[in-house]
N, C-alpha and C positions, 0 to 999 in steps of 0.2 A: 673762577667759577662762582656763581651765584645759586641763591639757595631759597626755599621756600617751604612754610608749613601747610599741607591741606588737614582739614580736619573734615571726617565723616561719621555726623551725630547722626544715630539711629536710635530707633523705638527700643531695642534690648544693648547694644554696644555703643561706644563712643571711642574712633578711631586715628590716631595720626601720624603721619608720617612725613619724613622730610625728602624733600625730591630737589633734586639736581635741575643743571638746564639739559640735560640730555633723557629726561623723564624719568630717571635711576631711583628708586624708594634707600634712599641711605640711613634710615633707624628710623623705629616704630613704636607706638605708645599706642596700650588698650584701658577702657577701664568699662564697666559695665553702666548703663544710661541709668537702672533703677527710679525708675516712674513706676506712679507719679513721685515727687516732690518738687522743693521750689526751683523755678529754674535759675533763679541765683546758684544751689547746689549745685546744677546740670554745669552750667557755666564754667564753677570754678573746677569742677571735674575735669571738662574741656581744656580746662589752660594748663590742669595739673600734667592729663595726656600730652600736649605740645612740649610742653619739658621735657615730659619720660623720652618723644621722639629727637628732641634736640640731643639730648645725653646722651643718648644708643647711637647716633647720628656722630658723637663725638666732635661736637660744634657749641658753639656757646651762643647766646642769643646777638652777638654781633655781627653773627657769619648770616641773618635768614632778612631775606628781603622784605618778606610781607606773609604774611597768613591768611588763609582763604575758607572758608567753611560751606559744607553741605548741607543743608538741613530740611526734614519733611513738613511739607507743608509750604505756605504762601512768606517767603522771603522778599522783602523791600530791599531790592539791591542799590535804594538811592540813598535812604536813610538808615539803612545798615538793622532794620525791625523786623523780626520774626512775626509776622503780623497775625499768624493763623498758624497750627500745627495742634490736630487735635488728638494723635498719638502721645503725644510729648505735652498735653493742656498747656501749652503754651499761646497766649493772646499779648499782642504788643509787644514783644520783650526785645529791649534794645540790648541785640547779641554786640551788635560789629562796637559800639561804643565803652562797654563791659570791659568785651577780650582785650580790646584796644588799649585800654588802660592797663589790665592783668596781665597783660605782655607788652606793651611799651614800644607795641608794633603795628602798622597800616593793619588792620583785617579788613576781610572783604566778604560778603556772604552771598548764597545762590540757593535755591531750590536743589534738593541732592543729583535728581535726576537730570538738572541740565550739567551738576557737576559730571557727572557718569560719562554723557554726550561730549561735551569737551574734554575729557580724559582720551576719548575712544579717537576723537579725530588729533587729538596732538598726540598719541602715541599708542593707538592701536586700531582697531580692524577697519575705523574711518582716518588713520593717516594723512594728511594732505589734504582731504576734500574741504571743498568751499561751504557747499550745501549739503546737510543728512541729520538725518533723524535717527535719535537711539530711543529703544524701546525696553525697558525692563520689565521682565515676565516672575516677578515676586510675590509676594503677599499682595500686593495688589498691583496694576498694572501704572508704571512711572515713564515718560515721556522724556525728551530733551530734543531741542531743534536749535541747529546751528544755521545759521541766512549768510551768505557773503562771510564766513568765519568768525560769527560773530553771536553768542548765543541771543534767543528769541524767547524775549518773558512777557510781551505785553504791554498795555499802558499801566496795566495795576498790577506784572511783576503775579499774575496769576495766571499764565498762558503756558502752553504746552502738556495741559492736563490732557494728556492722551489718554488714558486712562478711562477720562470720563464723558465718552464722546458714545453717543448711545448707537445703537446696533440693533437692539428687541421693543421695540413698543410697548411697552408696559410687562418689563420681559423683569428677570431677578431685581429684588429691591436692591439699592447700592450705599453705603455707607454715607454717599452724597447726599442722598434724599431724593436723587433719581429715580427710575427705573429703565433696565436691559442697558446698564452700561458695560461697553467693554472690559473694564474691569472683572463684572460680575461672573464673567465668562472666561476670559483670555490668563487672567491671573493664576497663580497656582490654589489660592482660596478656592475659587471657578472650577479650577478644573478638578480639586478633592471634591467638591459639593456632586461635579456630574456624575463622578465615579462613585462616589458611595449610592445615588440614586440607580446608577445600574445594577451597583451589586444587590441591591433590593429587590431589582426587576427580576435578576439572574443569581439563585441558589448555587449555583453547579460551575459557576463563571471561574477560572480560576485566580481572578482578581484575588477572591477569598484565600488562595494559598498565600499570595502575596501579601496577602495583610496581615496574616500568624505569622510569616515569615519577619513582619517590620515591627514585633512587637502586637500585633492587634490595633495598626495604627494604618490609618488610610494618608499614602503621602500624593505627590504629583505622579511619581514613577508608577503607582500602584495598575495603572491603566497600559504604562508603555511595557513595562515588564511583561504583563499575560500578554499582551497581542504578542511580544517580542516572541512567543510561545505558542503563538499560535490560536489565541483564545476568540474567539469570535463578537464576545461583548465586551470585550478591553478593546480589539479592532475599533468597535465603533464608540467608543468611549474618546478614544485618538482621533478618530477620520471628522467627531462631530467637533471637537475641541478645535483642529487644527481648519475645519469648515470656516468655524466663529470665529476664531484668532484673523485668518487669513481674509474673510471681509472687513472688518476691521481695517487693517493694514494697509491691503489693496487702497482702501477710501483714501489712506492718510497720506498715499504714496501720490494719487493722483490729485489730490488737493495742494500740494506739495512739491512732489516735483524734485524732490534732492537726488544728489550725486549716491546718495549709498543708505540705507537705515542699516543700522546695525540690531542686533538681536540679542539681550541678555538678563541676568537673571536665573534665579534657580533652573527653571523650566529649561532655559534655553541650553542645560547641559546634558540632555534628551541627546545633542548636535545633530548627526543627519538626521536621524529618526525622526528628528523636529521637522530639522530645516528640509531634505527634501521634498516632503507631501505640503508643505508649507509652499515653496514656490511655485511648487504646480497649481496648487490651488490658487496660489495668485494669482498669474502668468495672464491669464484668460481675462483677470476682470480690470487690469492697466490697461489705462487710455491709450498711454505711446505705444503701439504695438511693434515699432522699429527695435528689434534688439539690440541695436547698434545705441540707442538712445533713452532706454529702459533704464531703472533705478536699479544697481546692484542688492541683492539682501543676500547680507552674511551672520556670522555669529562675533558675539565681543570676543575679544582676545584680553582684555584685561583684567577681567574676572570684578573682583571687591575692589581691586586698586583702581578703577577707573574713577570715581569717586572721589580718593584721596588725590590724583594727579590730577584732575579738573580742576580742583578747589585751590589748589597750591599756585594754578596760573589765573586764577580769577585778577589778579591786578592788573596780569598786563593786558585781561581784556578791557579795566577801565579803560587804557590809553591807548587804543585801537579805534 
């Protein structure tokens, strides 16, 4: 049995785990990301994490074949350079050659979101497929597209920004420096921002119980909860979110053309509530109208770990 570390650095945690060849998570390592600082600190954080998972794992660093990492923002997966990640103010930082040394192991690094995508199709809700797109519905909205089985970054290793693929003409400003990105919309930021706009339209909405209930805090749910209830401007708080999600989607589906997009992220744990009004509103705006030959859309099944299990096979999609 061979072995492998994925590591999945985010904006507040920094996560790792060891996985099998049968996608099994055999021991786990957290430590918190704590930005800003240098990312020398981030780094050795990261290697100190792969320990904690090798130890819990009860393995020693001669049982792990290679190390793989996720990281936000624009990853150089030739030169092994975090080139851009402005969550984490990181600019150039040579990750893969760092860890590489502080573990004395191949690393391999990716964009998180195409790690998520390749986690989903080697051992969940996209299994086996050739072609598919994953889509994470987070803090802001994260892409992944796998082509012939094989993920899809671009010439400059900055592609699959789904996220940032516009939708409103001069619609919410976007963190990009866009404006009406998908994102601004489709994300869970997006859809807090609509719902507290209703709640302002509508006094009486029972959104408002729902937000004493969350603490006095407007989350993603706070809209599906009152429709779940019957509320008429949580109704349309949902009907418009899943409106703008699902044009989106449709476009990426038919630009695209995969065997299956998966769907995850906070949002996406809404599950049917999401996903059925979701494909109806799709349904209509796919080119292929043959069902027989239509794009599957489901929800992830791997949750956080898709991530870590992505990252961990990143070598053997060098040599693919």
């Amino acid at each position: 049995m061979k072995y492998y570390v994925g590591i999945d650095l985010g904006g507040t945690n920094i996560k790792a785990g060891v996985v099998d060849e049968e996608y099994r998570i055999l021991g786990r390592g957290k430590k918190k990301t704590s930005v800003p600082r240098p990312a020398e600190e981030i780094m050795d954080a990261m290697a100190e994490c792969a320990e904690e998972a090798v130890k819990d794992a009860g393995l020693g660093w001669d049982d792990i074949e290679a190390v793989g990492v996720g990281v936000p923002g624009t990853a150089n997966e030739k030169t092994g350079v975090v080139e851009y990640a402005n969550n984490l103010y990181f600019k150039d930082v040579p990750m893969r050659d760092y860890l590489s040394e502080k573990l004395g192991k191949n690393v391999y690094i990716t964009n998180d979101a195409n790690a998520a995508a390749l986690g989903e199709v080697l051992a969940g809700a996209a299994k086996g497929a050739s072609d598919a797109v994953a889509i994470t519905l987070g803090t802001g909205v994260g892409g992944g597209i796998i082509i012939g089985g094989k993920l899809f970054s671009g010439f400059n290793y900055g592609g699959a920004e789904l996220g940032h693929m516009g939708i409103v003409v001069g619609g919410r400003e976007c963190t990009c420096g866009r404006r009406g990105c998908l994102e601004t919309y489709a994300s869970a930021t997006g859809l807090v921002k609509t719902t507290k706009e209703a709640m302002d339209q509508n006094p009486d909405s029972l959104m408002w119980e729902e937000f004493h209930k969350n603490g006095d805090h407007v989350s993603g749910r706070t809209a599906f909860l009152a429709a779940g209830r019957g509320d008429k401007a949580g109704q349309q708080v949902v009907d418009t979110y899943v409106a703008q999600l699902g044009y989106g989607l449709a476009s990426i589906i038919n630009i695209l053309a995969p065997e299956i997009m998966v769907i995850g992220g906070g949002v996406s744990h809404e599950g049917e509530n999401l996903l059925k009004p979701l494909v109806a509103e799709m349904l209509p705006q796919l080119y292929v109208r043959d069902p027989a030959k239509q794009t599957r859309i489901v929800l992830a099944t791997l949750g956080n770990d898709a991530g870590l299990i992505g990252a961990a096979f990143l070598g053997k999609q060098e040599s693919l």
